[in-house]
Gaussian input, Z-matrix of N, CA and C with variables (Angstrom, degrees):
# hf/3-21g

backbone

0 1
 N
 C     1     B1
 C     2     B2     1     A1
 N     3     B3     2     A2     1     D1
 C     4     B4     3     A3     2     D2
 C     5     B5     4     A4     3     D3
 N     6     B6     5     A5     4     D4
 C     7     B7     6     A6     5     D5
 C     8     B8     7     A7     6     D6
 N     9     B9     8     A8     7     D7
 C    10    B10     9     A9     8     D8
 C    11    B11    10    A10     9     D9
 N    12    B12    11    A11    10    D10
 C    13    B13    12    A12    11    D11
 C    14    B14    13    A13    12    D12
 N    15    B15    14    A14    13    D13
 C    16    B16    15    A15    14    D14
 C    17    B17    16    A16    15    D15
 N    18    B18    17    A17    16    D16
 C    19    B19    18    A18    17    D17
 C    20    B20    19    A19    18    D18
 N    21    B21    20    A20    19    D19
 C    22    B22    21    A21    20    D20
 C    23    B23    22    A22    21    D21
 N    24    B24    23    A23    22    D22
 C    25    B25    24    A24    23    D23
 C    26    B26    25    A25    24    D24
 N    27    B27    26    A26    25    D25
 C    28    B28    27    A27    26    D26
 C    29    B29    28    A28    27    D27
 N    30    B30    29    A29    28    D28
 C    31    B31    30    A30    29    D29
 C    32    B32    31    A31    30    D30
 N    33    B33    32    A32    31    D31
 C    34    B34    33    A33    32    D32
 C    35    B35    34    A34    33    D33
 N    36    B36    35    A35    34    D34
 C    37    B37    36    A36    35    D35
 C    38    B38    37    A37    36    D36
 N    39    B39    38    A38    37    D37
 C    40    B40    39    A39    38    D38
 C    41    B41    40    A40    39    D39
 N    42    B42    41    A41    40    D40
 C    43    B43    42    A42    41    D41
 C    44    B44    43    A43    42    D42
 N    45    B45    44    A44    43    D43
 C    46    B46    45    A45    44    D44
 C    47    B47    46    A46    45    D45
 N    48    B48    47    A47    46    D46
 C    49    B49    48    A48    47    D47
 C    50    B50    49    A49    48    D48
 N    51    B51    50    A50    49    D49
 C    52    B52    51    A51    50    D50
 C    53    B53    52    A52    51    D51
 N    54    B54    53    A53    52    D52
 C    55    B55    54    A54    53    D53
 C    56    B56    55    A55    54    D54
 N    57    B57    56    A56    55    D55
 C    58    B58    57    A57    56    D56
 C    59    B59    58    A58    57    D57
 N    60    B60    59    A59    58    D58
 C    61    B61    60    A60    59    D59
 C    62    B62    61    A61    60    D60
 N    63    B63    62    A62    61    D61
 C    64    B64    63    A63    62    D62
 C    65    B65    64    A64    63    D63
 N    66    B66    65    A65    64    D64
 C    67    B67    66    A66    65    D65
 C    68    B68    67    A67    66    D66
 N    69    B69    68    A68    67    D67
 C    70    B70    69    A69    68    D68
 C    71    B71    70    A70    69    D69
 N    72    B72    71    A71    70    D70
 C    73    B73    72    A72    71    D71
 C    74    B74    73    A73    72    D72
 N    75    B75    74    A74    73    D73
 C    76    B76    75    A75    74    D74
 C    77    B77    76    A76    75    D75
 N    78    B78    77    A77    76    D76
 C    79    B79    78    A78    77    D77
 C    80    B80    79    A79    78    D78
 N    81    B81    80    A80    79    D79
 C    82    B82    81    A81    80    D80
 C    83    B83    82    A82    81    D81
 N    84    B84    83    A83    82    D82
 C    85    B85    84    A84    83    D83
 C    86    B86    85    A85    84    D84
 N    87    B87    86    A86    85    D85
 C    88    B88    87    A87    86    D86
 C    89    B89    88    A88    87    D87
 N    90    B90    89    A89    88    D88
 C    91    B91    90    A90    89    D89
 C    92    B92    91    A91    90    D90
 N    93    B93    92    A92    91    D91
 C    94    B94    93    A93    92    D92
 C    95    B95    94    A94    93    D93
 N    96    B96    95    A95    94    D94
 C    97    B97    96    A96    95    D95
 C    98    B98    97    A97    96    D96
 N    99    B99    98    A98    97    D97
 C   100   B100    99    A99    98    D98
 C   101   B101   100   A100    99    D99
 N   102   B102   101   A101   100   D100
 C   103   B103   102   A102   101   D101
 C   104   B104   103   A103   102   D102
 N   105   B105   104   A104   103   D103
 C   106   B106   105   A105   104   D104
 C   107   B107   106   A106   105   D105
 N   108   B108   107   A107   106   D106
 C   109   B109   108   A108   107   D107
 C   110   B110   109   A109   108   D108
 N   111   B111   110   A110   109   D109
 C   112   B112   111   A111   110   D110
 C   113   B113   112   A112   111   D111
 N   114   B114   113   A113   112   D112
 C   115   B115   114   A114   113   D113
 C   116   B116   115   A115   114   D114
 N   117   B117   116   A116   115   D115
 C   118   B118   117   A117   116   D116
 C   119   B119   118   A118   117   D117
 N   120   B120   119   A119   118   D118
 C   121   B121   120   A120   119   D119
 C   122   B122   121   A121   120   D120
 N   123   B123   122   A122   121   D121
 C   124   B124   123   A123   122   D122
 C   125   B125   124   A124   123   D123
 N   126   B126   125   A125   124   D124
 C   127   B127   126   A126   125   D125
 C   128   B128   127   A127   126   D126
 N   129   B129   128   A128   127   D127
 C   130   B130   129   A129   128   D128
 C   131   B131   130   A130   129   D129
 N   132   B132   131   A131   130   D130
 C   133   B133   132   A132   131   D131
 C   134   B134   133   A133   132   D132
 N   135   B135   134   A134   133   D133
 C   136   B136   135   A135   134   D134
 C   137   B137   136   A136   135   D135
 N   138   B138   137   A137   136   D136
 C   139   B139   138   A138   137   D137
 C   140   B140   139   A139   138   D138
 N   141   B141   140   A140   139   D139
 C   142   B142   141   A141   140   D140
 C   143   B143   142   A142   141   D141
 N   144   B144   143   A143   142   D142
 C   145   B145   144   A144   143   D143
 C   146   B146   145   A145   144   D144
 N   147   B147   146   A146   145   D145
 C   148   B148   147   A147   146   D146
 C   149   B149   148   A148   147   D147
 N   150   B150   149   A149   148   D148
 C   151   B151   150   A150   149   D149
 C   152   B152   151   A151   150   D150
 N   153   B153   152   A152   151   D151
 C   154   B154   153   A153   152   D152
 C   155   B155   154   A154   153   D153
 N   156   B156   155   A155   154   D154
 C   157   B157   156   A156   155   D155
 C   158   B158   157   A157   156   D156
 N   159   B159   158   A158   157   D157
 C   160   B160   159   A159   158   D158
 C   161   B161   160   A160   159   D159
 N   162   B162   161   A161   160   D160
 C   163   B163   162   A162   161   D161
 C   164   B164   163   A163   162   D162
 N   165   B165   164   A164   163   D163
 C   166   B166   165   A165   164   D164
 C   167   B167   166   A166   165   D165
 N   168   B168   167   A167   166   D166
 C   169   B169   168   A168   167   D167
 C   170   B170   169   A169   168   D168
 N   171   B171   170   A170   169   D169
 C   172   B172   171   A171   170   D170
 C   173   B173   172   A172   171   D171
 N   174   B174   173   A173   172   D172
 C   175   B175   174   A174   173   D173
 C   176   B176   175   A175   174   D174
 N   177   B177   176   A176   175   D175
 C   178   B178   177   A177   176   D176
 C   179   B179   178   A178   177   D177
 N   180   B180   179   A179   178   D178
 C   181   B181   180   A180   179   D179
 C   182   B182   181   A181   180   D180
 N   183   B183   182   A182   181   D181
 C   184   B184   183   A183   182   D182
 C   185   B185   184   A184   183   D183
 N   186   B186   185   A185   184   D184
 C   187   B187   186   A186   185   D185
 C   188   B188   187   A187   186   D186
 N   189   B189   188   A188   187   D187
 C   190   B190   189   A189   188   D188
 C   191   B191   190   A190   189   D189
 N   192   B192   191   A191   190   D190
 C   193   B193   192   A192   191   D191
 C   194   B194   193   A193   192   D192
 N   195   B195   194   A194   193   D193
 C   196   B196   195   A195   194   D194
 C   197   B197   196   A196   195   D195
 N   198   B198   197   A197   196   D196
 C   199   B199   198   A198   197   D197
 C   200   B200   199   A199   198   D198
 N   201   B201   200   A200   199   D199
 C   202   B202   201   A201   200   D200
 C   203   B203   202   A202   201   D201
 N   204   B204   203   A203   202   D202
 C   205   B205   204   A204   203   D203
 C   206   B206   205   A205   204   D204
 N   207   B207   206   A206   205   D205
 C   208   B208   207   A207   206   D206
 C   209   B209   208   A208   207   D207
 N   210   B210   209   A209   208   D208
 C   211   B211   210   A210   209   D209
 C   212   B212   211   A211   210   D210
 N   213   B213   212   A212   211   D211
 C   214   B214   213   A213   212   D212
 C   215   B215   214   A214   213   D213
 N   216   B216   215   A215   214   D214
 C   217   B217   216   A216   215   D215
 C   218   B218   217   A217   216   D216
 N   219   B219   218   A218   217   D217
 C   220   B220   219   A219   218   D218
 C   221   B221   220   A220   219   D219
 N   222   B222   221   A221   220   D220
 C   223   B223   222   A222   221   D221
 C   224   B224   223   A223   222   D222
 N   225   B225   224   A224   223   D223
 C   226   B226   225   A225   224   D224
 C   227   B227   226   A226   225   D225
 N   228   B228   227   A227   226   D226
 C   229   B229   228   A228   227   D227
 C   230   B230   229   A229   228   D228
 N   231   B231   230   A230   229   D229
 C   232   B232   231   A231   230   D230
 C   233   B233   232   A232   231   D231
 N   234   B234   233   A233   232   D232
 C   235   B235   234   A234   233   D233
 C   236   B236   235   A235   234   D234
 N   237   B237   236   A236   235   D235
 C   238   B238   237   A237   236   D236
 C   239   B239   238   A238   237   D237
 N   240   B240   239   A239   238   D238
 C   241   B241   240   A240   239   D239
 C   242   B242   241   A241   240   D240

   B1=1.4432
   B2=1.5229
   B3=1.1412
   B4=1.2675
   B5=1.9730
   B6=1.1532
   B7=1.4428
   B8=1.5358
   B9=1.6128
   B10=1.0810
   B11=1.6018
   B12=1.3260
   B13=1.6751
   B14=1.7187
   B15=1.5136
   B16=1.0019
   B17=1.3828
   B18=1.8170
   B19=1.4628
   B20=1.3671
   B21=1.5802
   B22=1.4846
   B23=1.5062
   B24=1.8437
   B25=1.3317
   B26=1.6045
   B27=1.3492
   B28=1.5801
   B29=1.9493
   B30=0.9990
   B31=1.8130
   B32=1.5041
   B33=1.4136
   B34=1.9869
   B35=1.4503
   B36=1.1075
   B37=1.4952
   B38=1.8091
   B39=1.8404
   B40=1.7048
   B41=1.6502
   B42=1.0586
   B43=1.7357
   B44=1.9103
   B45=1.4318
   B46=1.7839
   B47=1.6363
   B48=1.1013
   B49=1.8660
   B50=1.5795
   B51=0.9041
   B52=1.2166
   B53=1.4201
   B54=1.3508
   B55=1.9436
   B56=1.3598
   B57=1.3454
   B58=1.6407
   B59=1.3849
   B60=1.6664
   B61=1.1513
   B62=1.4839
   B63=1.4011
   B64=1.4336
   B65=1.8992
   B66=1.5981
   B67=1.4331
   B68=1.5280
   B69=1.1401
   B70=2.0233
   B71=1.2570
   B72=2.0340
   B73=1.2240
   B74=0.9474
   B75=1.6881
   B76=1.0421
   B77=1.6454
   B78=1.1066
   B79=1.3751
   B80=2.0855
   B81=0.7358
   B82=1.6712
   B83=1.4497
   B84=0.8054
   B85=2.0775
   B86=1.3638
   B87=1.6023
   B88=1.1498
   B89=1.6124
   B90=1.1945
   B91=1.4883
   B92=1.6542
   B93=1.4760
   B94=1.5763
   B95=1.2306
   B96=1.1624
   B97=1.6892
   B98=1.1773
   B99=1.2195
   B100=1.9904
   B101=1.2333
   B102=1.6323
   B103=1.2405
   B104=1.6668
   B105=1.7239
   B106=1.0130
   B107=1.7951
   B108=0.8543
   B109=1.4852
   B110=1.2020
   B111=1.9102
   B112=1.4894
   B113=1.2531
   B114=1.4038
   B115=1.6329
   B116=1.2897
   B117=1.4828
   B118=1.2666
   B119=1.4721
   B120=1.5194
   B121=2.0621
   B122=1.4386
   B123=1.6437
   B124=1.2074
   B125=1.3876
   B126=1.4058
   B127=2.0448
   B128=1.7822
   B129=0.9352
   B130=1.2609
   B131=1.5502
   B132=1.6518
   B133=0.9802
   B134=1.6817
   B135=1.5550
   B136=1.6198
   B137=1.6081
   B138=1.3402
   B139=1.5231
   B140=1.5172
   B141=1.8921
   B142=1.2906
   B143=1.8102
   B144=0.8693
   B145=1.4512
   B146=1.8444
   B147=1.5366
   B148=1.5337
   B149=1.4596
   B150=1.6335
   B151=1.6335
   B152=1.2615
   B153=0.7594
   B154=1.8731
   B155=2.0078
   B156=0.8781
   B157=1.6848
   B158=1.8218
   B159=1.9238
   B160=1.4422
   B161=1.8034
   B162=1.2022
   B163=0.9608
   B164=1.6773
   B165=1.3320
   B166=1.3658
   B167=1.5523
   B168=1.3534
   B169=1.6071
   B170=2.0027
   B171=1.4544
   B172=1.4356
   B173=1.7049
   B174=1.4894
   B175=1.1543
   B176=1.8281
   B177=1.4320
   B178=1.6722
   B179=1.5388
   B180=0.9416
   B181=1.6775
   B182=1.6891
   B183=1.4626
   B184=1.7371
   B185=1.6571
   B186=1.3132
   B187=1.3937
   B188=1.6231
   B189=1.2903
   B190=1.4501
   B191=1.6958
   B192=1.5731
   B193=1.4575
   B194=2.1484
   B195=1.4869
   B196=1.1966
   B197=2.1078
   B198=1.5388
   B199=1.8317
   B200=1.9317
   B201=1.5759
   B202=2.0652
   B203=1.5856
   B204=1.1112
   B205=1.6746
   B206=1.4639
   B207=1.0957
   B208=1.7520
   B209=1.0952
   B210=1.3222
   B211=1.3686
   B212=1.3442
   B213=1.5818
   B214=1.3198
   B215=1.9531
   B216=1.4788
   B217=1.8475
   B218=1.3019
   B219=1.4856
   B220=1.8927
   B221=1.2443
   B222=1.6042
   B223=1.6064
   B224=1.2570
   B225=1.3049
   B226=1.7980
   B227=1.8907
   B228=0.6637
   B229=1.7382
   B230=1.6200
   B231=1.4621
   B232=1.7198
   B233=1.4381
   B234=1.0141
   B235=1.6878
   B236=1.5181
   B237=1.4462
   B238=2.1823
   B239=1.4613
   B240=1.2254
   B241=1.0629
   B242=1.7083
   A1=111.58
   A2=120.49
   A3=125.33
   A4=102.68
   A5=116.18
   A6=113.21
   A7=105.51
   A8=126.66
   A9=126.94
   A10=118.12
   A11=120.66
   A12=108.96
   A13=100.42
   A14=122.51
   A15=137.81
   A16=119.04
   A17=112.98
   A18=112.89
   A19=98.82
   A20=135.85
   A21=110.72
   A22=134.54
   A23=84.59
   A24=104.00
   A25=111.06
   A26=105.46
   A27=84.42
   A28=117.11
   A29=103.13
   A30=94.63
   A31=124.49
   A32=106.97
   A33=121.62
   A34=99.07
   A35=141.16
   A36=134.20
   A37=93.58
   A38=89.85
   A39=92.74
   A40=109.65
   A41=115.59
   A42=112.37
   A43=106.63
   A44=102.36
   A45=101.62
   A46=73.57
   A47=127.54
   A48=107.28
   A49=124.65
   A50=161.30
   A51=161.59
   A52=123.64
   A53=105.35
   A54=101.02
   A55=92.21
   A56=111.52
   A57=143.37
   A58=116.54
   A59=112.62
   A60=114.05
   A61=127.43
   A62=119.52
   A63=124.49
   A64=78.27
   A65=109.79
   A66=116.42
   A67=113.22
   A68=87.45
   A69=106.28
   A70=107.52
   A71=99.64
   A72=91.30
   A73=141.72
   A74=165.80
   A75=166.35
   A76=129.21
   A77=124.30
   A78=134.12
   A79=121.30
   A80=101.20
   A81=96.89
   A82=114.05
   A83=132.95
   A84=123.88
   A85=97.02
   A86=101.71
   A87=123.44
   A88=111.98
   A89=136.12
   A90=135.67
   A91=140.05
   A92=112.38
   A93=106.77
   A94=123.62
   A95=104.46
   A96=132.32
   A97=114.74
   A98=129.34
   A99=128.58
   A100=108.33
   A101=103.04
   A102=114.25
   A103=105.76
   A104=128.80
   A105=108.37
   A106=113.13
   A107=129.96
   A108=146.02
   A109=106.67
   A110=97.51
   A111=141.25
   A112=107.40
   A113=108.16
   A114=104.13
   A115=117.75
   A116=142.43
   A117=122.28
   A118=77.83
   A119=89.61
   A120=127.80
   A121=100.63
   A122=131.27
   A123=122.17
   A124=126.82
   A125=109.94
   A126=130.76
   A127=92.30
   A128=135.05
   A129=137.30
   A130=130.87
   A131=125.75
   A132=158.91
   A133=90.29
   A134=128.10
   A135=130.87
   A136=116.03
   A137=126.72
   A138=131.03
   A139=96.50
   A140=89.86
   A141=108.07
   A142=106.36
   A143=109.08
   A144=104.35
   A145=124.71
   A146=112.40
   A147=100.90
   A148=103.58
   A149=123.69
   A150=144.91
   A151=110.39
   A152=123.13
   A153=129.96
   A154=99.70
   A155=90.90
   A156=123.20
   A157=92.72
   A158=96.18
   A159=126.21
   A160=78.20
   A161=144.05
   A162=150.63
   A163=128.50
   A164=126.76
   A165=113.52
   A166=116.93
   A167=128.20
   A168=115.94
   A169=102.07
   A170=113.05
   A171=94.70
   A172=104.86
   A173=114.68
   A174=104.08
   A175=133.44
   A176=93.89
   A177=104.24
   A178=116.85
   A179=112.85
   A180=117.65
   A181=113.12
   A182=108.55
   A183=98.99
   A184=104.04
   A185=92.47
   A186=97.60
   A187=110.28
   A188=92.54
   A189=121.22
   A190=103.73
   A191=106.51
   A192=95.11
   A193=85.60
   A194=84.18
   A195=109.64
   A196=99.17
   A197=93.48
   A198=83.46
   A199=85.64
   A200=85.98
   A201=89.36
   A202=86.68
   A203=113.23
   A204=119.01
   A205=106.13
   A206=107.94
   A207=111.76
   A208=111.48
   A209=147.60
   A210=116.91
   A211=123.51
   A212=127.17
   A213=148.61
   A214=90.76
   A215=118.29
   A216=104.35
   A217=101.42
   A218=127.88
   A219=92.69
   A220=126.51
   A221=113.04
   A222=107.45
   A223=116.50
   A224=125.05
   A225=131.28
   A226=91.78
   A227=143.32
   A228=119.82
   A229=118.23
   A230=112.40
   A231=95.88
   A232=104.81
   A233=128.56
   A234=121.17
   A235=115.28
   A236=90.42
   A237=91.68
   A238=110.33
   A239=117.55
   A240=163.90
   A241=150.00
   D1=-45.50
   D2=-174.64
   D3=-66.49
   D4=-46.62
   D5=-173.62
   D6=-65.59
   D7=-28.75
   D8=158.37
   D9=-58.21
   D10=-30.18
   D11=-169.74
   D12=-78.25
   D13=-32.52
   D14=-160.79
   D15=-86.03
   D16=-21.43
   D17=160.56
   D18=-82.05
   D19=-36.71
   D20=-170.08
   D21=-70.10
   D22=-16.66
   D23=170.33
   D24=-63.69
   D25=-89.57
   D26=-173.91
   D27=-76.15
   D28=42.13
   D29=145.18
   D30=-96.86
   D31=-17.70
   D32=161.91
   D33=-93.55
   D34=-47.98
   D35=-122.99
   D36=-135.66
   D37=131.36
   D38=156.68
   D39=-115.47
   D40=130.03
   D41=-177.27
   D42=-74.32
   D43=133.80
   D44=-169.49
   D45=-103.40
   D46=-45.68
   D47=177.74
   D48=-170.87
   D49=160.04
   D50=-174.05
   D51=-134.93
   D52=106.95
   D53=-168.01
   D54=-115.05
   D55=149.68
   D56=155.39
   D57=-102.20
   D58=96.32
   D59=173.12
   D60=-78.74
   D61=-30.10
   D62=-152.11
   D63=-152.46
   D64=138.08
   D65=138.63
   D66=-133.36
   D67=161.55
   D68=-172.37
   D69=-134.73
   D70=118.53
   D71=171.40
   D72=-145.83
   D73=65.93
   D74=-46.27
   D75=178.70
   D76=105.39
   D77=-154.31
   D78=42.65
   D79=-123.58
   D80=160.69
   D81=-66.35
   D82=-13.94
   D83=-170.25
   D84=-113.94
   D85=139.58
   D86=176.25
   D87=-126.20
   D88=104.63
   D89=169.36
   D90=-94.42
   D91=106.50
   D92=-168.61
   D93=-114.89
   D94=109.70
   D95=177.61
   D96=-50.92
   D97=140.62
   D98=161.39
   D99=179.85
   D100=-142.87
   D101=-165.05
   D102=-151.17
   D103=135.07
   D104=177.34
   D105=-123.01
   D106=-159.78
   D107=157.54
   D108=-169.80
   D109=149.86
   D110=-162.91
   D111=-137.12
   D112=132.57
   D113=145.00
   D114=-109.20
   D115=156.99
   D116=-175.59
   D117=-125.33
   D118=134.16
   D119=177.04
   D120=-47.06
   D121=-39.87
   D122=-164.89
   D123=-99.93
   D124=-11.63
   D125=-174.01
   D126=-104.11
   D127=-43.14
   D128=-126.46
   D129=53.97
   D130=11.16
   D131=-110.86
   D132=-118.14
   D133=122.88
   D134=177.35
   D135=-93.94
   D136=102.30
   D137=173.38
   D138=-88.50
   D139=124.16
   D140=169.65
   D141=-124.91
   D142=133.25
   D143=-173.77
   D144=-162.56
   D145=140.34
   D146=175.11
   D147=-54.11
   D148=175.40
   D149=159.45
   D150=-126.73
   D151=151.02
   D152=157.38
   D153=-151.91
   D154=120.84
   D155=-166.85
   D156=-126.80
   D157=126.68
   D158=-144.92
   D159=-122.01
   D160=122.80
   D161=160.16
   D162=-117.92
   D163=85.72
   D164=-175.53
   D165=-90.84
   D166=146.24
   D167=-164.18
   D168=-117.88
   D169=133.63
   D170=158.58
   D171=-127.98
   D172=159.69
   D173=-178.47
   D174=46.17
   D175=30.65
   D176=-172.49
   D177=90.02
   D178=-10.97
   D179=-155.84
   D180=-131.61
   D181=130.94
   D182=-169.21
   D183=-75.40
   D184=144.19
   D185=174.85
   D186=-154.31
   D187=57.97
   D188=167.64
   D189=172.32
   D190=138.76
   D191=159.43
   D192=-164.39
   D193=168.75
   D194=-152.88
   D195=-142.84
   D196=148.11
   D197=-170.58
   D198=-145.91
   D199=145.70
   D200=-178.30
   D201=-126.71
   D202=152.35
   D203=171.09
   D204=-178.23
   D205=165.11
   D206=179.91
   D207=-59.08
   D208=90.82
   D209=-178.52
   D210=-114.98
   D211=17.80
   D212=148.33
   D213=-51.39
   D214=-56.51
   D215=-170.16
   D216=-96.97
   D217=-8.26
   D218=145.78
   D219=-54.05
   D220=-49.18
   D221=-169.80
   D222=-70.42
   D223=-17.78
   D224=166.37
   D225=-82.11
   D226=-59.20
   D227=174.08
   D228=-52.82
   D229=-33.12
   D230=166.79
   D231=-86.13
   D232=10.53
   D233=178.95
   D234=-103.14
   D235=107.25
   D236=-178.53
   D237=-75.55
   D238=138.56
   D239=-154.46
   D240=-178.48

C-alpha cells in the first residue's frame, strides 16, 4: 500500500521540500509537524502547506499512520485554470 501511495504521488507531484519543525512524542505515538511544498507536473501550480503526520509504532515498526494537509489547495493546484 504504501509503494502504491508513493507512485501516485509523484506521477502528479514533484516535492520542492519537506520540513519537520516540531515532533511529539509519547508512549507508542509519535507526531510530526511542518511544512511542505509541491509542484504538480500537470498545472504548473506551487502547494505550500502546514502537515501534521499521526504515526503509531508496534514492535519498532509503524503500523498506523495518518496525514493532515490543506487539501481544499491541493485540489485548486491540480486544477488548470
Amino acid at each position: 500500500e504504501v509503494k502504491h501511495y508513493f507512485a501516485g504521488l509523484t506521477a502528479d507531484w514533484a516535492m520542492i521540500y519537506y520540513r519537520i519543525d516540531e515532533y511529539i512524542a509519547q508512549g507508542d505515538r509519535v507526531v510530526a509537524l511542518g511544512h511542505i511544498s509541491f509542484k504538480n507536473k500537470h498545472t504548473g501550480k506551487i502547494l505550500e502547506t502546514p502537515k501534521a503526520d499521526f504515526h503509531k509504532f508496534r514492535n519498532g515498526k509503524i503500523c498506523e499512520f495518518f496525514e493532515f494537509y490543506d487539501t481544499a489547495q491541493a485540489i485548486e493546484k491540480a486544477t488548470a485554470k
